[in-house]
N, C-alpha and C positions, 0 to 999 in steps of 0.2 A: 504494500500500500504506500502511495506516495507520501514521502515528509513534507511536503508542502503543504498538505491539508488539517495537518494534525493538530494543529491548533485552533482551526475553525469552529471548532465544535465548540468551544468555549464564550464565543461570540453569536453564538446562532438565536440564542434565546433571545437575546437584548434586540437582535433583528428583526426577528419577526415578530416580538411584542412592539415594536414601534412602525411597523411598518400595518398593524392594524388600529391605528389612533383614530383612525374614520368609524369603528364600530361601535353600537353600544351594549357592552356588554354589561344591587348595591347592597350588597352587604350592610349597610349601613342603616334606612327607615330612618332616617332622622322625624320626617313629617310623620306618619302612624303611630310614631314610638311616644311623643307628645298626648295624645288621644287618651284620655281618662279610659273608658270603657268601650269605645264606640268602633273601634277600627280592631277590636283580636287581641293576638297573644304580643303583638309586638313590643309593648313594653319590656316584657317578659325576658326575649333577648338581653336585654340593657341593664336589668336589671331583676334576679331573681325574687326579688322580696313583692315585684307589684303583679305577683299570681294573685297575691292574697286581697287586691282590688278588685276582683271578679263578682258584679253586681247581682250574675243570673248564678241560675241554678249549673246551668248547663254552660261550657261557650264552645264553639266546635269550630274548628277552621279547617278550610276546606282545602285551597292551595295559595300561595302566594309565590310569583317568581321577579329578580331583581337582577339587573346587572349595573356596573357600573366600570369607569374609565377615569384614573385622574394619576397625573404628576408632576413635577415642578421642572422638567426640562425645556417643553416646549410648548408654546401656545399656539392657538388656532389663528389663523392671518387669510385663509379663501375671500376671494370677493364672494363666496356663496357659504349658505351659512350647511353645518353638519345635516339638518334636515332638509335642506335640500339636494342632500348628497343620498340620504337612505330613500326622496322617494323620485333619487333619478331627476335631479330636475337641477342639474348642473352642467354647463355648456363644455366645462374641459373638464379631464383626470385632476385631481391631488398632484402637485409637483411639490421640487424641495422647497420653494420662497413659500409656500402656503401655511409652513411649520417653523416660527421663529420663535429660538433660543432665548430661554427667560436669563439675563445676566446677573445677577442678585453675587453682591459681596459675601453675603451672610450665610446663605445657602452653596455653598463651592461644590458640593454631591447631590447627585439626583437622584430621584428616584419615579421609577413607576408601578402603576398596580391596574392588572386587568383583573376582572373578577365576577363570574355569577352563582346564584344562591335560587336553590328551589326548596321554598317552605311546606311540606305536604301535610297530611293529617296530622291535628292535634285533638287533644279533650283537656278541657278544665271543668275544673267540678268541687263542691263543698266535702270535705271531711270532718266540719265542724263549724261552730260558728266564729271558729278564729283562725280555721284552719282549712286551708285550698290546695289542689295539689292540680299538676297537668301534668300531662305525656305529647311530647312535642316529638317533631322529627323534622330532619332537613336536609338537605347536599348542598355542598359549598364545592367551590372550583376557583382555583387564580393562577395567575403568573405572575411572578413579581423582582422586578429589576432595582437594587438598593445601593446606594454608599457609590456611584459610579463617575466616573469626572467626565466635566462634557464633553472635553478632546476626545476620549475614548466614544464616546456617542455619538459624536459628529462624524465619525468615521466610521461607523454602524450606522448611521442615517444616510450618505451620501456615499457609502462603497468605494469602490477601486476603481471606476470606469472613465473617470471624468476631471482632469488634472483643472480645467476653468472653473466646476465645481466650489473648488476650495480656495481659489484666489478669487472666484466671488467674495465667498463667504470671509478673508482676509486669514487664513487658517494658518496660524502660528506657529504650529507644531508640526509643520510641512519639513521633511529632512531633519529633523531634529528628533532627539531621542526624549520617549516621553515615557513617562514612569506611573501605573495604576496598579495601586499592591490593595485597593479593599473592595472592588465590588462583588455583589453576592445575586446569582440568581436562583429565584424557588419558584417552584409547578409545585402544586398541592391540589386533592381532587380526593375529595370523601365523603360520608354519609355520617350521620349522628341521630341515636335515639336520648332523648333526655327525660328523666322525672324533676320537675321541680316542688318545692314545697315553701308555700309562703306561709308564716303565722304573726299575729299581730301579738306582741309581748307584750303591749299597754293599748287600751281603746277603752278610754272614757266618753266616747259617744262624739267627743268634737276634737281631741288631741289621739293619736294613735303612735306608736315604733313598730314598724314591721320589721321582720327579718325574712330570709329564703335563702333557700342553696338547690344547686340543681344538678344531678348527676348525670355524664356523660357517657354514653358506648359510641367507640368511633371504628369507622372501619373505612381502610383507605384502597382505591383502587388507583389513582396514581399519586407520584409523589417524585422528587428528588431536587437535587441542587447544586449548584457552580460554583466555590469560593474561593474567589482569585485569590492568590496570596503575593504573589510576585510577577508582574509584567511589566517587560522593560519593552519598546518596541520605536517603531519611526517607519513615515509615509514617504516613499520615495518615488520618482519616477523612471519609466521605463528606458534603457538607452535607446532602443531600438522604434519603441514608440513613446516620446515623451506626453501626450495625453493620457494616458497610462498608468495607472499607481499599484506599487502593489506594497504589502505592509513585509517588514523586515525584525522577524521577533527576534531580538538578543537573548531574552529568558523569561521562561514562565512556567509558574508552581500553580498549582492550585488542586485543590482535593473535590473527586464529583462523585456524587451519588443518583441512581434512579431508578425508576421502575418502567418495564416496559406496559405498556396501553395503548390502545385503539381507540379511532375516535368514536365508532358505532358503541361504545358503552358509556360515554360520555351524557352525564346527567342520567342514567336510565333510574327507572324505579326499583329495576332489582338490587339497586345500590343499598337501600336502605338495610336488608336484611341481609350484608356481610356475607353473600356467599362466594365464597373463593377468593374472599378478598387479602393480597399481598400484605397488607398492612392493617395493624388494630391498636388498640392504647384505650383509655380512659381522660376525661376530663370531669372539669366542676365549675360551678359559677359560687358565687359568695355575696350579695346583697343587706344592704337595710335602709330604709325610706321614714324621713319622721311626717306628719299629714296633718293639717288642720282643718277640720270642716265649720259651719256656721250652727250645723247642727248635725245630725246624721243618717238625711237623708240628699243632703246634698254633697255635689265634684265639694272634692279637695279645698278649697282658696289659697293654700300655700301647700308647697311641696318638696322636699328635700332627699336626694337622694345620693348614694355612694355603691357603688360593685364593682367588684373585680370579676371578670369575664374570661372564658373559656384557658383555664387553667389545667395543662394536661401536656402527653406527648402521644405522638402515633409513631408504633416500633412496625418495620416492614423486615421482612422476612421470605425467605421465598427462594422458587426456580427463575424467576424470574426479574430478583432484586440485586444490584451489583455498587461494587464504591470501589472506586480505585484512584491512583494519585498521581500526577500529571506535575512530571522534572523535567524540561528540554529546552535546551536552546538551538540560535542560529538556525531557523527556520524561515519560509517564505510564504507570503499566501499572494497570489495576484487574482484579479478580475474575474476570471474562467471558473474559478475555484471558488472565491466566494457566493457570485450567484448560485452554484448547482449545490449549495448547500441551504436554500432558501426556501424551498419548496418538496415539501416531504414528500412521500410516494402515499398512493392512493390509497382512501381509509387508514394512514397514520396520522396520529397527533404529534403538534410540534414539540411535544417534549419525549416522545417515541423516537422521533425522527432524530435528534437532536441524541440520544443516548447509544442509536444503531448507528451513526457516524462515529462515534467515539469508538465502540468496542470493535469497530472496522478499522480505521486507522489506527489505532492502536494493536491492531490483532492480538485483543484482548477477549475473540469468541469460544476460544477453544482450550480448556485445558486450565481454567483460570475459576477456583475456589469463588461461589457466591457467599458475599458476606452482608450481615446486616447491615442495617443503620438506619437511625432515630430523627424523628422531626420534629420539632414544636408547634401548635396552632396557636391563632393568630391572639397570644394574652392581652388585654386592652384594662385600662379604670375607665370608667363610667362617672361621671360626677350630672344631677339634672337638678335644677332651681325652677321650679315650677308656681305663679302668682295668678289670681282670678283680679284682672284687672278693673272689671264693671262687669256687668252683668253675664254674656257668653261670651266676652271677651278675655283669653287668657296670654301669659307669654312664657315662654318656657325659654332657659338658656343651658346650653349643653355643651360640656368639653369630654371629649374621649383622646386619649393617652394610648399608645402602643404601649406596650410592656414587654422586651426585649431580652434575652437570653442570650449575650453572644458565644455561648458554648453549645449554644442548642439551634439548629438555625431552622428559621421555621417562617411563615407568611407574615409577614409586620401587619398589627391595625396600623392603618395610617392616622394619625391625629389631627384633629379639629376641632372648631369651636363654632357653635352655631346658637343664633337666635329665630325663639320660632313665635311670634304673633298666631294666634286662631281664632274664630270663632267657633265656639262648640254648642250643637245640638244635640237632641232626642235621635234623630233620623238622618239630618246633613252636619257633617263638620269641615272644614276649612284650616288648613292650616298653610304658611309660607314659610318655608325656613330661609334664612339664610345664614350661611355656611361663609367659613374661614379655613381652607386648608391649601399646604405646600403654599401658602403666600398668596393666594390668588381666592376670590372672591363668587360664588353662586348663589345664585336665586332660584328656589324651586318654590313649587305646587303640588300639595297633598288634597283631594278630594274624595270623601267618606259619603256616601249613597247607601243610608242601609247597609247591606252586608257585603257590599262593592266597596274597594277601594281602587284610586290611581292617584299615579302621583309623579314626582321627581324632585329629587334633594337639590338637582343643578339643572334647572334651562337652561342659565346662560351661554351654556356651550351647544346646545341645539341650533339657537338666533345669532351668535356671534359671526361676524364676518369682517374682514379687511381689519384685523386688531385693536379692533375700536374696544373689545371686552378681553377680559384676559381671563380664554377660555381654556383651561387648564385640563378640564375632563366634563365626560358626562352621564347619567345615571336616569333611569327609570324604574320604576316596579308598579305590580298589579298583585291584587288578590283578592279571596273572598274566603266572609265568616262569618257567624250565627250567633246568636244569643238566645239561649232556649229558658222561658220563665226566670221574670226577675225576683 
C-alpha cells in the first residue's frame, strides 16, 4: 500500500464533516425544555428532578427527532440563504468564499459538532404523591471535530488542487512548517434506555426541593476517534505543476480507535434493544430544582434549577472493534490522493470508510490482535433560572457547561447560554430562545399545539445570507406527546 496515503486517514473526518455545513442535521431543546408541562418529557433530559412536575396521571411521548449543526470556524456568507439551498432554490453550488473564517483572538481552536437525536417511547407516571418515575429511551448520533487550529482547517476546506486558492485567501503557512499536536476527532452513535425518579423532599403546597437521578443502559453501534498528538507538516507546491499542492508530513503521532458500521443501521429502531451491539456501559443523571408556586395549583412563578447530565462510559469490545497507534514521518499526500479519500464506497459510513482506509494502509487487516477501548458520552451541568413575568408571560435563562474528561475522550456538550421569553398556555405555548454559543448568536422558535411540537433553537442560520448574521450553525426538531388525566 502506498506511503503516500497513510496519513490521510487522519484528516478524512475533519473533511467530510465540513464539507456537509449545508445540512441540517439538536441535541439540545432549548425551547420545549422551558415548557412547564405542556411540550413532554423534555425537561427531563436537562434535568432529572422535573419528572416529578408531571401534572397528569399519565404522560406518554410518542417520538421526537432533532438535528443540529454548529461551530466556531466558519460562518455562512451565500448570497442565498441555507433554506434556500434545502428547497433547491439557489442559482449556483456552495463554493469556498461562501464559508468565511471567524478570526477571534480569544478562541485560536475550533471546533465542530454534527449531530442527531431520535427521542422514541416514553411513560411517566405517579408512584406517589411525591413520587414520579419514567422510562424514556432515545438514539443519539455525532461527529465531532475539537481543539483544531484553522491553518490545519483551511487546508481541509480548500484541498491540494488549487495553488490561487490560498493566495486568495493570503495563506501564511504556505511552504512553511506548521505544527498541530491537539486536535481530536469523535463518531459516537448509540441507543439508551433510562429510569428516572423524581421526588419532592419538601412541598408545602407553595415552596417545594425536588430531587431525581436517572439510570442509564447504553448500547453502542458505532463509535471511535483521532487524537492527534504530534503533526508537524507544510503546503508546498508542485515543481512540475506549480498550481498544485500537495502537503509534506515531517511527523505524526496520534492514537485511533473504531468501530466498523454501515450506514443502512444508522438511527434504526432495532438500536434500542442492544442487539449485537459492539459496544455497552452505563450512565446516570443527578438533578435538584427548588419551585415557588402562588399557591398549588398553579406553573411555578420562580424556578431554580442544577444537574449534572449523562454521567457514564461506553466500553466497545468486539470482532469488529480495533485501536492502534500511528509513529511516521517524511511522508506525502498530493491532490489525487486526497480527493479518492473523500467519498466512501456505497452503503459505508464516513467513519467506516475513514477506519477501512486506515487498516488498508497500514496493513493492519491481517494478523493484528483486536483490542478494546473506552468512550465517554457527552457529560454537561445544566444550570435553568426560570420567573412568571405577568400573567403567561414567563422567561427562562439557561447555561449548559460540557464536562470534559481528557483521559477519556468522548463527544463534548458544546456550551451555551440562552435566554428564553414564552408565552405559556393550556393548549398553545410559545417560546423564542435565544442562544449564545462558540461566540456567535441565534434566534429560534418553539411552537406547542396540543401534543405537536416544532420548533428550532437557531433560525438564524436558515435566513442568513451575504454575512450580514453570523451564522455559525443550525438546528431543528419535531415531536409529539400526550397527557393522559390530570
Amino acid at each position: 500500500m502506498s506511503a503516500i496515503t497513510r496519513k490521510y486517514t487522519v484528516f478524512l473526518a475533519l473533511s467530510l464533516f465540513l464539507s456537509t455545513f449545508q445540512s441540517v442535521l439538536s441535541q439540545q431543546f432549548i425551547g420545549p425544555s422551558t415548557i412547564h408541562d405542556g411540550a413532554g418529557l423534555y425537561s427531563v433530559y436537562q434535568n432529572p428532578a422535573n419528572v416529578a412536575n408531571n401534572t397528569f396521571k399519565f404522560r406518554l411521548h410518542v417520538i421526537t427527532a432533532g438535528m443540529d449543526l454548529n461551530n466556531n470556524y466558519v460562518k455562512y456568507a451565500a448570497p442565498f440563504s441555507m433554506l434556500d439551498l434545502v428547497r433547491g432554490k439557489n442559482d449556483r453550488p456552495l463554493d469556498m468564499n461562501d464559508l468565511i473564517e471567524i478570526q477571534h483572538k480569544n478562541t485560536p481552536l475550533k471546533n465542530g459538532t454534527l449531530s442527531g437525536e431520535l427521542r422514541g417511547p416514553a411513560l411517566a407516571f405517579r408512584l406517589g404523591p411525591k413520587t414520579q418515575m419514567a422510562v424514556m429511551s432515545r438514539i443519539r448520533s455525532a461527529i465531532q471535530v475539537s481543539d483544531a487550529s484553522p491553518e490545519f482547517l483551511t487546508v481541509v476546506r480548500l484541498g491540494l488542487g488549487n495553488y490561487s486558492n490560498y493566495m486568495q485567501m493570503g495563506f501564511a503557512a504556505l511552504n512553511a512548517a506548521t505544527i498541530d499536536n491537539q486536535f481530536k476527532t469523535v463518531s459516537q452513535a448509540y441507543s439508551e434506555w433510562s429510569v428516572s425518579l423524581g421526588h419532592a423532599l419538601i412541598d408545602d403546597g407553595r415552596n417545594s426541593i425536588k430531587a431525581g437521578v436517572a439510570v442509564k443502559r447504553l448500547f453502542a453501534y458505532g463509535g471511535g476517534y483521532i487524537h492527534n498528538k504530534n503533526l508537524r507538516y507544510s503546503i508546498r507546491q508542485e515543481e512540475e505543476n506549480p498550481d498544485q499542492l500537495y502537503m509534506n508530513i515531517e511527523d505524526i503521532q496520534a492514537d485511533v480507535a473504531y468501530v466498523s458500521n454501515q450506514n443502512d443501521k444508522f438511527l434504526s429502531w432495532a438500536w434500542l434493544f442492544g442487539n449485537h451491539a459492539p459496544g455497552s456501559g452505563w450512565g446516570m443523571d443527578l438533578g435538584l430544582t427548588y419551585e415557588f408556586r402562588e399557591d398549588e395549583t398553579s406553573r411555578p412563578g420562580l424556578k431554580i434549577g442544577i444537574a449534572i447530565t449523562d454521567i457514564g462510559n461506553i466500553n466497545y469490545n468486539g470482532s469488529n472493534v480495533n485501536r492502534y497507534s500511528i509513529n511516521d514521518q517524511n511522508q506525502t499526500i498530493n491532490e489525487e490522493t486526497w480527493r479518492s479519500y473523500t467519498i466512501p464506497m456505497e452503503g459505508e459510513s464516513v467513519f467506516s470508510n475513514l477506519s477501512r482506509k486506515l487498516t488498508e494502509n497500514f496493513n493492519l487487516v491481517n494478523g493484528v490482535e483486536q483490542r478494546p477501548f473506552k468512550m465517554g458520552i457527552p457529560t454537561s451541568l445544566n444550570l435553568n433560572f426560570d420567573v412568571r413575568v405577568i400573567g403567561s408571560l414567563y422567561l427562562s435563562a439557561i447555561h449548559q457547561k460540557g464536562i470534559f474528561n481528557k483521559n477519556n475522550l468522548s463527544w463534548r456538550q458544546t456550551g451555551l447560554t440562552a435566554i428564553v421569553p414564552r408565552l405559556e398556555g393550556d393548549k398553545v405555548s410559545v417560546a423564542v430562545p435565544i442562544m449564545r454559543q462558540n461566540g456567535g448568536t441565534g434566534v429560534g422558535l418553539t411552537i406547542r399545539m396540543g401534543p405537536l411540537m416544532i420548533g428550532s433553537d437557531n433560525l438564524t442560520g436558515f435566513f442568513a445570507r451575504n454575512g450580514s448574521a453570523k451564522a455559525q450553525g443550525v438546528n431543528v426538531y419535531g415531536g409529539l406527546s400526550f397527557g393522559i388525566g390530570q
